[in-house]
N, CA, C and O atoms as a GROMACS GRO file, in nm:
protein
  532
    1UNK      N    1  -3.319   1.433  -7.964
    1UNK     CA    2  -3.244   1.338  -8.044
    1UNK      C    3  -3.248   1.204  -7.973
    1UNK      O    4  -3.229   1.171  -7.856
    2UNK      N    5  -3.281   1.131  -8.091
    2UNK     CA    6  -3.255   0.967  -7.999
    2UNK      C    7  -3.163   0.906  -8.033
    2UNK      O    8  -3.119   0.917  -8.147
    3UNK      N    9  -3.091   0.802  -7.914
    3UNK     CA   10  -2.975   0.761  -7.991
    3UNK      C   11  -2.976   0.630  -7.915
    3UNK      O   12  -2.980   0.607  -7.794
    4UNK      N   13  -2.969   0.536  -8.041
    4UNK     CA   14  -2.966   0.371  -8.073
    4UNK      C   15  -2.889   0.279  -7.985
    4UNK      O   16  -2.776   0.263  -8.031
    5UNK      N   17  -2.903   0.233  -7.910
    5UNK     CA   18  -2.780   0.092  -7.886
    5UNK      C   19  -2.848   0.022  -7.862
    5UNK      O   20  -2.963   0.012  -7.822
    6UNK      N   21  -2.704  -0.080  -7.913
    6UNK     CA   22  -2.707  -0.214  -7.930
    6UNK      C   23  -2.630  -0.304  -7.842
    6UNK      O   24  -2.520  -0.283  -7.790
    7UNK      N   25  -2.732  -0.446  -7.831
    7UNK     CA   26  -2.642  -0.537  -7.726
    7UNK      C   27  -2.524  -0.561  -7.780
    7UNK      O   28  -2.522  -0.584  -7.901
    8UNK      N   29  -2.399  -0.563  -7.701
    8UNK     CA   30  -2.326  -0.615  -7.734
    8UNK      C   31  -2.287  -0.762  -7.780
    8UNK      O   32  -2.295  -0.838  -7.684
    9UNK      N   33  -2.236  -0.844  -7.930
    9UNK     CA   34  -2.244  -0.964  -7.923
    9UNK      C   35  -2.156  -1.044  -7.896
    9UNK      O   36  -2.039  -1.007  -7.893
   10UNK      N   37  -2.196  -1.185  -7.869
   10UNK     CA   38  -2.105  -1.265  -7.824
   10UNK      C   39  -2.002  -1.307  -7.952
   10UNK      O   40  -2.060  -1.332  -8.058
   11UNK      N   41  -1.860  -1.316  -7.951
   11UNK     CA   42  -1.770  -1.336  -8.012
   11UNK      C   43  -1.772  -1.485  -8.072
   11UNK      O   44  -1.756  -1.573  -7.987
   12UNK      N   45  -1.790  -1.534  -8.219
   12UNK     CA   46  -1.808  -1.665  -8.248
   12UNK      C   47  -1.647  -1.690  -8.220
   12UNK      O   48  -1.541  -1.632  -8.196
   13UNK      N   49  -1.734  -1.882  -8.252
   13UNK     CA   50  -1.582  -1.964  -8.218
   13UNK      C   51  -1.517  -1.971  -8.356
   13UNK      O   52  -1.576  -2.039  -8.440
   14UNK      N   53  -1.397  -1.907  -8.392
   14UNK     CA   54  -1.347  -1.978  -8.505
   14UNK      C   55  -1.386  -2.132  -8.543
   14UNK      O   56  -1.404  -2.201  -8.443
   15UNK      N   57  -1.397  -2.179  -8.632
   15UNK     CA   58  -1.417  -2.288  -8.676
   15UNK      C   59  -1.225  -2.296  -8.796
   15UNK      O   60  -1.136  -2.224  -8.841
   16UNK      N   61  -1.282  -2.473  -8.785
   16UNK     CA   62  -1.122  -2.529  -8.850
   16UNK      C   63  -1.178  -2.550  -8.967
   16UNK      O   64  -1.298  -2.576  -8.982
   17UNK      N   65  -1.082  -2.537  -9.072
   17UNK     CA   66  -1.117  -2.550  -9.191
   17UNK      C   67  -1.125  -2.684  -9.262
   17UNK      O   68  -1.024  -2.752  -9.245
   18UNK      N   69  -1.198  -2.727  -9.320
   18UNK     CA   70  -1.229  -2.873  -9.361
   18UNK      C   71  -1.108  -2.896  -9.470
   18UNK      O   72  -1.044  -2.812  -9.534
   19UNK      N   73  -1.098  -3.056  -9.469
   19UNK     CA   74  -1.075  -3.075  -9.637
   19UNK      C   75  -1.131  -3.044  -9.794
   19UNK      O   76  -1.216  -3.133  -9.805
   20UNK      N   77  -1.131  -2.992  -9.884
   20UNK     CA   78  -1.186  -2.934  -9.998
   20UNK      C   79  -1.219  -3.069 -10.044
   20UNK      O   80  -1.158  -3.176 -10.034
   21UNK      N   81  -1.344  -3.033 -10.102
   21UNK     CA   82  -1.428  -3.167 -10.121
   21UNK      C   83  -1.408  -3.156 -10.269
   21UNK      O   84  -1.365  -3.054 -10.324
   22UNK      N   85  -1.451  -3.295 -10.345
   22UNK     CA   86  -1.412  -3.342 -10.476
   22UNK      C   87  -1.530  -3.262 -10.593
   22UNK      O   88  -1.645  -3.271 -10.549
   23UNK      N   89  -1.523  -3.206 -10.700
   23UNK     CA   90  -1.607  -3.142 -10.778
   23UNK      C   91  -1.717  -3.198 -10.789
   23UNK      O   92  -1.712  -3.320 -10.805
   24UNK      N   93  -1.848  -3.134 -10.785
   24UNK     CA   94  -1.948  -3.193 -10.815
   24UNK      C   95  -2.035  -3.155 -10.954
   24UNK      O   96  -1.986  -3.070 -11.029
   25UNK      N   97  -2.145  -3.210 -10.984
   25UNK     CA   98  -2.242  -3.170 -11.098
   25UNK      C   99  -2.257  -3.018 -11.082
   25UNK      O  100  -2.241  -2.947 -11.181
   26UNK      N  101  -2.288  -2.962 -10.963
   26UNK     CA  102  -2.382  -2.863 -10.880
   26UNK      C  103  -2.318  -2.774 -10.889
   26UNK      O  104  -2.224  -2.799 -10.814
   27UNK      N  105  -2.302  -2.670 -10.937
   27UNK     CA  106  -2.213  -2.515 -10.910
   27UNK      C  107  -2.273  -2.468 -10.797
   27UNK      O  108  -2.197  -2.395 -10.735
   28UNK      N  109  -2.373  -2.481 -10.750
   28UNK     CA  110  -2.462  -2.450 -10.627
   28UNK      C  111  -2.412  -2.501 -10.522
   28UNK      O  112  -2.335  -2.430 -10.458
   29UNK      N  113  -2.443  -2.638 -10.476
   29UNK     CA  114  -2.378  -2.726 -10.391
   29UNK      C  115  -2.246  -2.668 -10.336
   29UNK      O  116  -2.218  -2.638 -10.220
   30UNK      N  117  -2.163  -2.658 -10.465
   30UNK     CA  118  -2.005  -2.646 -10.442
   30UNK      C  119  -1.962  -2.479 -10.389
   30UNK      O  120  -1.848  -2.455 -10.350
   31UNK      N  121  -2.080  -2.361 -10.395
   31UNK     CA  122  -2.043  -2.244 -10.424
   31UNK      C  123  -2.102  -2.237 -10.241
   31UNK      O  124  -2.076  -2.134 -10.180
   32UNK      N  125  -2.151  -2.312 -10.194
   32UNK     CA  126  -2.150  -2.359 -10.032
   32UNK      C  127  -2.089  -2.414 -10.024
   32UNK      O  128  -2.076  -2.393  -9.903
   33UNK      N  129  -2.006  -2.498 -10.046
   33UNK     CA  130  -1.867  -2.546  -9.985
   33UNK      C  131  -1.732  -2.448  -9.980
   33UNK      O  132  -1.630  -2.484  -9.922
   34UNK      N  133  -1.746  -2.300 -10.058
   34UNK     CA  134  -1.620  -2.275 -10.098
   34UNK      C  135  -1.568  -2.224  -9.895
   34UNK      O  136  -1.453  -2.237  -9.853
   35UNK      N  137  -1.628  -2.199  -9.852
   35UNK     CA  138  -1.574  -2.133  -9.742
   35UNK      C  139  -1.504  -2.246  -9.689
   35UNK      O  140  -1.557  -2.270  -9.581
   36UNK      N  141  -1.412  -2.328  -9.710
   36UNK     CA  142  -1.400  -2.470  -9.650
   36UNK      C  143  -1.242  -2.449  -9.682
   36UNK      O  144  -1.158  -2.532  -9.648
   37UNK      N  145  -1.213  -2.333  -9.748
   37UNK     CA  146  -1.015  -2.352  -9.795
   37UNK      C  147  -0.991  -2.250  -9.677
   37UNK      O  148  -1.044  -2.145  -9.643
   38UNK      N  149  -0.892  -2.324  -9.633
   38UNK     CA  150  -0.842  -2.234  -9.516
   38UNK      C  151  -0.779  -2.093  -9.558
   38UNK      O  152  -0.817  -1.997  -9.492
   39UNK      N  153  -0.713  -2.077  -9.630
   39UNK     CA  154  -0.631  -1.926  -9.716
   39UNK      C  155  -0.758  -1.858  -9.750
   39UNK      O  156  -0.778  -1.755  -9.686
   40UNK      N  157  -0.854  -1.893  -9.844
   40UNK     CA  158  -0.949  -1.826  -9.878
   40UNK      C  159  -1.094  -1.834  -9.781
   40UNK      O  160  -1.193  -1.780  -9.832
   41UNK      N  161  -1.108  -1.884  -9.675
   41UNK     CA  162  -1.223  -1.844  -9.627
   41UNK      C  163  -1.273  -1.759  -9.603
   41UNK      O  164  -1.391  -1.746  -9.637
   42UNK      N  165  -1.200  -1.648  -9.525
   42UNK     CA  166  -1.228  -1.533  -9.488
   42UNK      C  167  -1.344  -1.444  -9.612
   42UNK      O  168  -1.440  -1.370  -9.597
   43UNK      N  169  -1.276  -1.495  -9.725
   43UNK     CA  170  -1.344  -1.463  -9.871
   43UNK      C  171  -1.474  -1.429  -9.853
   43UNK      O  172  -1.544  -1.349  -9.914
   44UNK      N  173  -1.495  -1.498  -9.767
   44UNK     CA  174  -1.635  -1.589  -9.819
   44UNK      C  175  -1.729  -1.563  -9.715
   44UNK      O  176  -1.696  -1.584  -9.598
   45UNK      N  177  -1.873  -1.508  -9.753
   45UNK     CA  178  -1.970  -1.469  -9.667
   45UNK      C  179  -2.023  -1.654  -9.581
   45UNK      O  180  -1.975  -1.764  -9.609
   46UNK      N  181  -2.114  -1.627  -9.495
   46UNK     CA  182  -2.176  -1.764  -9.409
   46UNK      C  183  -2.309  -1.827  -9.521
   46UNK      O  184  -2.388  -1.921  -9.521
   47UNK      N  185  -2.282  -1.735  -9.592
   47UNK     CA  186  -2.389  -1.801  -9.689
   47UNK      C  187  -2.315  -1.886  -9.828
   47UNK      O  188  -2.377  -1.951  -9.912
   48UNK      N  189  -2.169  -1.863  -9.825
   48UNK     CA  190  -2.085  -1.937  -9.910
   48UNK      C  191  -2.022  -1.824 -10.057
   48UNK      O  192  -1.925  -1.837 -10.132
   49UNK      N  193  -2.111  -1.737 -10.048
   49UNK     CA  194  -2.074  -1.628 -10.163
   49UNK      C  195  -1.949  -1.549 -10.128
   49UNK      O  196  -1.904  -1.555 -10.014
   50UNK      N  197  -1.890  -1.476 -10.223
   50UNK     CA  198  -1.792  -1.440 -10.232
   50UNK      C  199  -1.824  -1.296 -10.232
   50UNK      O  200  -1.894  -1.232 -10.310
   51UNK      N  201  -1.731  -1.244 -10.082
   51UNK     CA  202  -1.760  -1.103 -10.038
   51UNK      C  203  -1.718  -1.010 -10.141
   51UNK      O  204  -1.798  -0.920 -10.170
   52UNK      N  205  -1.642  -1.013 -10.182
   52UNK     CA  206  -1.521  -0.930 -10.264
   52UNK      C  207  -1.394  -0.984 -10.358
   52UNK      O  208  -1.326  -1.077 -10.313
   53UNK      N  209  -1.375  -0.951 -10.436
   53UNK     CA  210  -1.280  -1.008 -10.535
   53UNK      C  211  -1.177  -0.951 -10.509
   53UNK      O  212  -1.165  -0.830 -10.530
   54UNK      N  213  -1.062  -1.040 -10.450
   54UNK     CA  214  -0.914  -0.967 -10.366
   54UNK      C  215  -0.852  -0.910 -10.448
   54UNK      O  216  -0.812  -0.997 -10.525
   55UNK      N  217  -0.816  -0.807 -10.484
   55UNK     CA  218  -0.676  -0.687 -10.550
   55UNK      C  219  -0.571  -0.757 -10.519
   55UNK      O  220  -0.528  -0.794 -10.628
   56UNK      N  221  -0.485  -0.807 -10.416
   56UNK     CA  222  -0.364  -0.875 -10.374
   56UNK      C  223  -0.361  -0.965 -10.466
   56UNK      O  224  -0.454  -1.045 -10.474
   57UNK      N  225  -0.228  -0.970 -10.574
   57UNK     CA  226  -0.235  -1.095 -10.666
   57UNK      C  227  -0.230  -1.241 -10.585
   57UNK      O  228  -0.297  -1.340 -10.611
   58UNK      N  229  -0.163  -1.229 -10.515
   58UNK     CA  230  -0.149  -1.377 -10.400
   58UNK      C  231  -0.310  -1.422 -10.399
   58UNK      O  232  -0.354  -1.497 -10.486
   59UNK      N  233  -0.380  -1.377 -10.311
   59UNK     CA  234  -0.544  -1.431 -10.220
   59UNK      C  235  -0.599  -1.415 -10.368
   59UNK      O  236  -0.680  -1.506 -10.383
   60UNK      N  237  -0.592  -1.342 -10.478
   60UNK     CA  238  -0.654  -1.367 -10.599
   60UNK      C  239  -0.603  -1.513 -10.638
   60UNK      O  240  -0.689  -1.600 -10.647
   61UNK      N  241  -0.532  -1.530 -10.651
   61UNK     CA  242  -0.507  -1.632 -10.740
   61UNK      C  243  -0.534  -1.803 -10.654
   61UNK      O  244  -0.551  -1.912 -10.708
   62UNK      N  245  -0.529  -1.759 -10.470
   62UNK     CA  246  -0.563  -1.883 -10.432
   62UNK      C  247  -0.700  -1.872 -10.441
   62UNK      O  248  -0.759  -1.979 -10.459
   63UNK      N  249  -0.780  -1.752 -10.433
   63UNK     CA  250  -0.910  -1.770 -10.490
   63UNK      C  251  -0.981  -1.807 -10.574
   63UNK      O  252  -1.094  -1.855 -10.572
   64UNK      N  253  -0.874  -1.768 -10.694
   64UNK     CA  254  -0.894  -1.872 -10.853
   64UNK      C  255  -0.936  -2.023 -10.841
   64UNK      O  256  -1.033  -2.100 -10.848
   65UNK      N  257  -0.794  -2.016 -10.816
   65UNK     CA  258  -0.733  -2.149 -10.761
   65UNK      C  259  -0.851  -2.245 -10.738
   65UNK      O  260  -0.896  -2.323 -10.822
   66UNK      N  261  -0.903  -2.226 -10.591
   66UNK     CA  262  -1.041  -2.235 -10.546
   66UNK      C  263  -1.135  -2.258 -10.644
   66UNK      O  264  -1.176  -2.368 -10.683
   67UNK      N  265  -1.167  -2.141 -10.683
   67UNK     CA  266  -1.292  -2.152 -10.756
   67UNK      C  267  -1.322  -2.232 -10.867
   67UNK      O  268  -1.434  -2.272 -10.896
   68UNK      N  269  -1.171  -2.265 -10.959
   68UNK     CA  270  -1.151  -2.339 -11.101
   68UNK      C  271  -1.147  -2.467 -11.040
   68UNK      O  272  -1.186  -2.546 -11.125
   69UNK      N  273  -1.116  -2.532 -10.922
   69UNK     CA  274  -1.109  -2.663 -10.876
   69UNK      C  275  -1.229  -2.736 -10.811
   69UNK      O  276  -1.249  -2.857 -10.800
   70UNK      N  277  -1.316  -2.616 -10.763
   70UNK     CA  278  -1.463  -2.676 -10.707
   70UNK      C  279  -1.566  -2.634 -10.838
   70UNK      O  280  -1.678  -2.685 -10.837
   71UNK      N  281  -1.541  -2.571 -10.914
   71UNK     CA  282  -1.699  -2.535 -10.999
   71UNK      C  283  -1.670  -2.629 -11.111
   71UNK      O  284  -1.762  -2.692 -11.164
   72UNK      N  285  -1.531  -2.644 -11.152
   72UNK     CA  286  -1.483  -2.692 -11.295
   72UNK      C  287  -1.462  -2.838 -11.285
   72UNK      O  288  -1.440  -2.875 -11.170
   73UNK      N  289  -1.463  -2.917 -11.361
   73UNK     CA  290  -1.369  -3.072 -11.399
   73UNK      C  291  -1.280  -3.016 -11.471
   73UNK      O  292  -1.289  -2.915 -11.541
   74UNK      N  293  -1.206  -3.072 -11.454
   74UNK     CA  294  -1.057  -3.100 -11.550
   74UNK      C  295  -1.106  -3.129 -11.747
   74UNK      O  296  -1.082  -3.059 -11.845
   75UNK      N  297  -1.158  -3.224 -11.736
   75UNK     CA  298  -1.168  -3.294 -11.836
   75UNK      C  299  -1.303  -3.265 -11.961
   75UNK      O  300  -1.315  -3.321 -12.070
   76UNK      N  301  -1.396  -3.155 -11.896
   76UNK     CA  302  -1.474  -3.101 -11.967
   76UNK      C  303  -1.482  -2.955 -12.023
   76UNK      O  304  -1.418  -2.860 -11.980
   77UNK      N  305  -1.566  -2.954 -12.122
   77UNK     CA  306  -1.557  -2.818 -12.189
   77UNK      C  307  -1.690  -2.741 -12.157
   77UNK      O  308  -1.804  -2.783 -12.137
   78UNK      N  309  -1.640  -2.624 -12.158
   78UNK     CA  310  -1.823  -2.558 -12.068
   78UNK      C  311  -1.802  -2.465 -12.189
   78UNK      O  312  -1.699  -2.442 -12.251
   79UNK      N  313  -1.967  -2.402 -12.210
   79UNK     CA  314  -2.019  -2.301 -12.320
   79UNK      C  315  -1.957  -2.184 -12.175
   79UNK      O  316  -1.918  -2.208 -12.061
   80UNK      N  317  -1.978  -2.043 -12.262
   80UNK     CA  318  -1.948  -1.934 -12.207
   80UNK      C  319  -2.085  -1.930 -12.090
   80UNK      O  320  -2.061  -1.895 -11.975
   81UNK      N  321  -2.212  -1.965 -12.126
   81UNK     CA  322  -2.327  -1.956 -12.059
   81UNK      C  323  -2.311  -2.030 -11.938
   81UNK      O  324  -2.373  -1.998 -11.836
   82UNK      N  325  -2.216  -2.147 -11.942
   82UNK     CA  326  -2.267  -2.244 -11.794
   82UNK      C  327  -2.100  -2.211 -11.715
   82UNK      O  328  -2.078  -2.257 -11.603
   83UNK      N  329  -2.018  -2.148 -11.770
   83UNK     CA  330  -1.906  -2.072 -11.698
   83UNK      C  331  -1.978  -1.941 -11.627
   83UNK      O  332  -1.956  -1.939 -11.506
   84UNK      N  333  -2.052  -1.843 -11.670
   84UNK     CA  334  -2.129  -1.733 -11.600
   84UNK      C  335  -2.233  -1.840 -11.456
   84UNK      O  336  -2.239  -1.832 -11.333
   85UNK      N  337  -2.296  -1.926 -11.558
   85UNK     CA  338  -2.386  -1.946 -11.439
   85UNK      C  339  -2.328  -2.028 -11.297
   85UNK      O  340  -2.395  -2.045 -11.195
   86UNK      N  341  -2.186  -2.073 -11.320
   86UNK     CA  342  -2.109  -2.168 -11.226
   86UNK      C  343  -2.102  -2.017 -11.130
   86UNK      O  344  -2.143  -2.000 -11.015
   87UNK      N  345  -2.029  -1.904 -11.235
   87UNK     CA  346  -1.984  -1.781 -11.143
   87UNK      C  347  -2.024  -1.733 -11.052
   87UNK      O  348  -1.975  -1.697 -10.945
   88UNK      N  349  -2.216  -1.731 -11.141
   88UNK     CA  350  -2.318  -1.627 -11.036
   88UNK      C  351  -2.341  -1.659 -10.898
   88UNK      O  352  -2.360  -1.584 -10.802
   89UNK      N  353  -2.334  -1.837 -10.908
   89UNK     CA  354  -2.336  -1.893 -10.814
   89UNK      C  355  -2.243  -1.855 -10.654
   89UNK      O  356  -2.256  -1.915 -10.547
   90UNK      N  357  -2.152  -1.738 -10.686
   90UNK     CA  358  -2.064  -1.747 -10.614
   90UNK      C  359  -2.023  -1.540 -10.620
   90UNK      O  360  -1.955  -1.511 -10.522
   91UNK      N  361  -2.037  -1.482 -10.663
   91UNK     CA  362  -2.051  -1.376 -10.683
   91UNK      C  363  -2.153  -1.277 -10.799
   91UNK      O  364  -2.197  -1.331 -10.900
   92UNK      N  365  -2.173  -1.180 -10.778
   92UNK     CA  366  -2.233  -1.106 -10.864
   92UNK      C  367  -2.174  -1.051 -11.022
   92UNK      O  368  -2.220  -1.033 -11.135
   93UNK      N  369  -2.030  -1.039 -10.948
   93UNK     CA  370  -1.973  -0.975 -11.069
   93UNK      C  371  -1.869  -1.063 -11.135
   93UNK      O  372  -1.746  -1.058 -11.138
   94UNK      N  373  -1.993  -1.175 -11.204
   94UNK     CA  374  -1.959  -1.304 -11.264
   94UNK      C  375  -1.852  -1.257 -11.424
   94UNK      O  376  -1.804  -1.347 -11.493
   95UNK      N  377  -1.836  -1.129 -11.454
   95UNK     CA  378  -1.755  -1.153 -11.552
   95UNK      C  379  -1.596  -1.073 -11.518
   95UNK      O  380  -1.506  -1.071 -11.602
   96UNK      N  381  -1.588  -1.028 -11.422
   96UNK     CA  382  -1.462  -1.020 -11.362
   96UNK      C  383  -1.404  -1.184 -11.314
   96UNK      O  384  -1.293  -1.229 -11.343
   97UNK      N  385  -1.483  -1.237 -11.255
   97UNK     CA  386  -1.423  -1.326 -11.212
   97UNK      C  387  -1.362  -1.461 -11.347
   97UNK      O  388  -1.258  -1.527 -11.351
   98UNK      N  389  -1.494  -1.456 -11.450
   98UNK     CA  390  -1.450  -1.560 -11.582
   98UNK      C  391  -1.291  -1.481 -11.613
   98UNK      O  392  -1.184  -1.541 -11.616
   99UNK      N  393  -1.313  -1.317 -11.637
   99UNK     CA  394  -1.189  -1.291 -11.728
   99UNK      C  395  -1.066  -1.316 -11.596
   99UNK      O  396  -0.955  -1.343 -11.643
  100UNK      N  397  -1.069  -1.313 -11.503
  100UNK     CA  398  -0.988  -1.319 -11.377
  100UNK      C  399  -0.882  -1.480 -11.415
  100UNK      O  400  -0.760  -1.494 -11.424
  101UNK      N  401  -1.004  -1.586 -11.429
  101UNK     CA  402  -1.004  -1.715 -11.411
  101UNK      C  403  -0.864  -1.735 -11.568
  101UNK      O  404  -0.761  -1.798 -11.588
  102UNK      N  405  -0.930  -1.660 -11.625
  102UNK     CA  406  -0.860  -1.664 -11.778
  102UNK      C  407  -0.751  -1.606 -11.805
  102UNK      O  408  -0.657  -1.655 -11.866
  103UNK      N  409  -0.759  -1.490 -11.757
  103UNK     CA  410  -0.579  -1.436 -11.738
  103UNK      C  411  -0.500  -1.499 -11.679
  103UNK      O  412  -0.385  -1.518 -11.718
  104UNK      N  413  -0.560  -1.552 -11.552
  104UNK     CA  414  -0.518  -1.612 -11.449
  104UNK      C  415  -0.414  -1.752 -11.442
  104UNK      O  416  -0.327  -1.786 -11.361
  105UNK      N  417  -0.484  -1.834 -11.605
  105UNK     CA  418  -0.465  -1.952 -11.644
  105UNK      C  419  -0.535  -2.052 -11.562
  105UNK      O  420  -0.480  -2.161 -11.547
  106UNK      N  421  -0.658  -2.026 -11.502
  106UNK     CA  422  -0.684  -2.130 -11.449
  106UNK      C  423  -0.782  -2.192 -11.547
  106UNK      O  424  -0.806  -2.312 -11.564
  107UNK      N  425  -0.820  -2.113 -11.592
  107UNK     CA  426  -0.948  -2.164 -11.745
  107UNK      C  427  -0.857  -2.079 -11.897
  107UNK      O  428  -0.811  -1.969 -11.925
  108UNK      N  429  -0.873  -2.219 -11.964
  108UNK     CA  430  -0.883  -2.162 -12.090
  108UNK      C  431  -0.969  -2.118 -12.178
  108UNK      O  432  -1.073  -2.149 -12.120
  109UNK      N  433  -1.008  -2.060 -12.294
  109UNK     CA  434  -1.103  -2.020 -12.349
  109UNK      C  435  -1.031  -2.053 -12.553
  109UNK      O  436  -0.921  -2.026 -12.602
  110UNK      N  437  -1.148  -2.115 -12.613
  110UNK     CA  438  -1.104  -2.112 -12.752
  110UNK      C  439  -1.098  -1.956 -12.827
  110UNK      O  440  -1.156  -1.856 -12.784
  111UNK      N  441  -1.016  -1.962 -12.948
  111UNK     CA  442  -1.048  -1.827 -12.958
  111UNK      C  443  -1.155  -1.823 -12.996
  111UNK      O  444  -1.194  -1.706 -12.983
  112UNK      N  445  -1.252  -1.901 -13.048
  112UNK     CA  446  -1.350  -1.826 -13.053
  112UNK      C  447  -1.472  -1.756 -13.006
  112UNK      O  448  -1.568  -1.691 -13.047
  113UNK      N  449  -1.398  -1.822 -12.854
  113UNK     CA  450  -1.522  -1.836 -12.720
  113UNK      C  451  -1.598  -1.880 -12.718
  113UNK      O  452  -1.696  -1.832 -12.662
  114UNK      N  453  -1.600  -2.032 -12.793
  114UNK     CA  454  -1.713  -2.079 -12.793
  114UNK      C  455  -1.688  -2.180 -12.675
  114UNK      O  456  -1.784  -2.248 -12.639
  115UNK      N  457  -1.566  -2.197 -12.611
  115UNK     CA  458  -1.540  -2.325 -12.484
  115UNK      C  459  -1.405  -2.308 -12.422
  115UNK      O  460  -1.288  -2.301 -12.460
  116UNK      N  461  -1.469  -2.305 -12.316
  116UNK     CA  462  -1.382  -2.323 -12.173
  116UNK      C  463  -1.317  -2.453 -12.079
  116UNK      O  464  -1.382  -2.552 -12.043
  117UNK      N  465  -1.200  -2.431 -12.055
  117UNK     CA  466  -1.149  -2.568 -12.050
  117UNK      C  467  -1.112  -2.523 -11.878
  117UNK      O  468  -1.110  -2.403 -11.849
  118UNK      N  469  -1.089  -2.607 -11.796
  118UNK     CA  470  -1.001  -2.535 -11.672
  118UNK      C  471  -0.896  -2.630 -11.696
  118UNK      O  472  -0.910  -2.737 -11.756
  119UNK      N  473  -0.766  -2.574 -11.632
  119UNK     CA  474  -0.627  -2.575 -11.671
  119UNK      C  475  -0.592  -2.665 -11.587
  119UNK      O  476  -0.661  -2.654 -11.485
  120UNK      N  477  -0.515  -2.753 -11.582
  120UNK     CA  478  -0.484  -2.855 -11.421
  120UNK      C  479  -0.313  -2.760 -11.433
  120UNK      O  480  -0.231  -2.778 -11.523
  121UNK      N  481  -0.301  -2.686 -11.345
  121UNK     CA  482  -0.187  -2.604 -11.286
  121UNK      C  483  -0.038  -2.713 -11.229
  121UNK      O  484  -0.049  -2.799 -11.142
  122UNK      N  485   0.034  -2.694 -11.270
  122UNK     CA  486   0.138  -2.748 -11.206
  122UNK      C  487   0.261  -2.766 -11.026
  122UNK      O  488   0.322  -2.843 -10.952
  123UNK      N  489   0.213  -2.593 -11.056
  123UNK     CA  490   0.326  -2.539 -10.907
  123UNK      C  491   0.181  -2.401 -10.910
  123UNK      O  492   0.074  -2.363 -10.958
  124UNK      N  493   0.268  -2.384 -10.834
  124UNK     CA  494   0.246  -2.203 -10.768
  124UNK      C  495   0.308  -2.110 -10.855
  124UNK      O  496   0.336  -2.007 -10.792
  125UNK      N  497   0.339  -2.105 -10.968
  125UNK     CA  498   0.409  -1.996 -11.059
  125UNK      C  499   0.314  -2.044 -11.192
  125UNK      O  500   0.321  -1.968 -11.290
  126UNK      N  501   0.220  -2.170 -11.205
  126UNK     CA  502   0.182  -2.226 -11.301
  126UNK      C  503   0.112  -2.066 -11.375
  126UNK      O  504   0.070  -1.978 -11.298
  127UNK      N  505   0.108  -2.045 -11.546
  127UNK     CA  506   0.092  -1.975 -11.622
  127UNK      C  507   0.175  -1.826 -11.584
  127UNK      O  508   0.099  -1.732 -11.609
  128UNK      N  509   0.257  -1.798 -11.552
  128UNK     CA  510   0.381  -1.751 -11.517
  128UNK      C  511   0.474  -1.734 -11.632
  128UNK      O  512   0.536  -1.832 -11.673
  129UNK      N  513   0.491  -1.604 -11.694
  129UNK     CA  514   0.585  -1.604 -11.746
  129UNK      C  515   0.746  -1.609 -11.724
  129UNK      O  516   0.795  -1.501 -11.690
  130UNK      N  517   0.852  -1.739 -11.740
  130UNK     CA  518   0.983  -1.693 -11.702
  130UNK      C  519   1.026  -1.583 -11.742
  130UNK      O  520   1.017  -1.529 -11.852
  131UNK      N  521   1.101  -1.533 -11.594
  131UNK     CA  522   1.263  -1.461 -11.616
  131UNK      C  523   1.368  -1.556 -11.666
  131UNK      O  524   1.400  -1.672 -11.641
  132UNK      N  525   1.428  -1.412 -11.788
  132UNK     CA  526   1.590  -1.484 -11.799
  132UNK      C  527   1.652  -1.485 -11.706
  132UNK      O  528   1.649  -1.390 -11.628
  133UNK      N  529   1.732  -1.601 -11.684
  133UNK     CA  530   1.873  -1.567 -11.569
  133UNK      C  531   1.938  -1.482 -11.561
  133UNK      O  532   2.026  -1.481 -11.475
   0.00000   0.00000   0.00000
């Protein structure tokens, strides 16, 4: 029987997390910048993609969060086609993350799905249903 080892490696330096940079044309560009939010980096492979889609509603939703503020403008309407292709850019399992984005309230969708809006959020409870007192 043979048996394998490996050098042990040297421990990287944490790095500090940048300021989140302003939306661009590029879903590409920006889907390499996402590792740059300090809450959500960890997210995020060295190649900028998104390891896993968090279960914890919290890191989901700053992941949203994230993702609807670097791929999206405010002020434009995207076909269902260039919402997938912003996604792929950033994970594989680009239609968990659209319907994620949409429950989520960070994107809206017409009913007829023909256009997607992203939501400009208010607080941290934004699309939140109230409790009565």
């Amino acid at each position: 029987m043979t048996v394998m080892t490996t050098e042990p490696t040297e421990p990287t330096e944490p790095t500090e997390p940048t300021e989140p940079t302003e939306p661009t044309d590029s879903a590409e560009s920006t889907a390499a910048t996402a590792t740059t939010t300090g809450f959500t980096a960890d997210l995020f492979a060295s190649d900028g993609r998104l390891k896993a889609i968090p279960r914890r509603p919290a890191r989901r939703t700053a992941l949203l969060d994230h993702l609807a503020a670097t791929l999206f403008e405010p002020a434009r309407a995207y076909t269902e086609r260039e919402v997938n292709e912003a996604l792929k850019t950033v994970h594989d399992d680009f239609p968990a993350l659209r319907r994620h984005l949409v429950t989520g309230g960070q994107l809206t969708r017409t009913k007829d799905g023909s256009a997607y809006h992203r939501q400009q959020r208010t607080g941290p409870l934004a699309g939140a249903t109230p409790t009565a007192p």
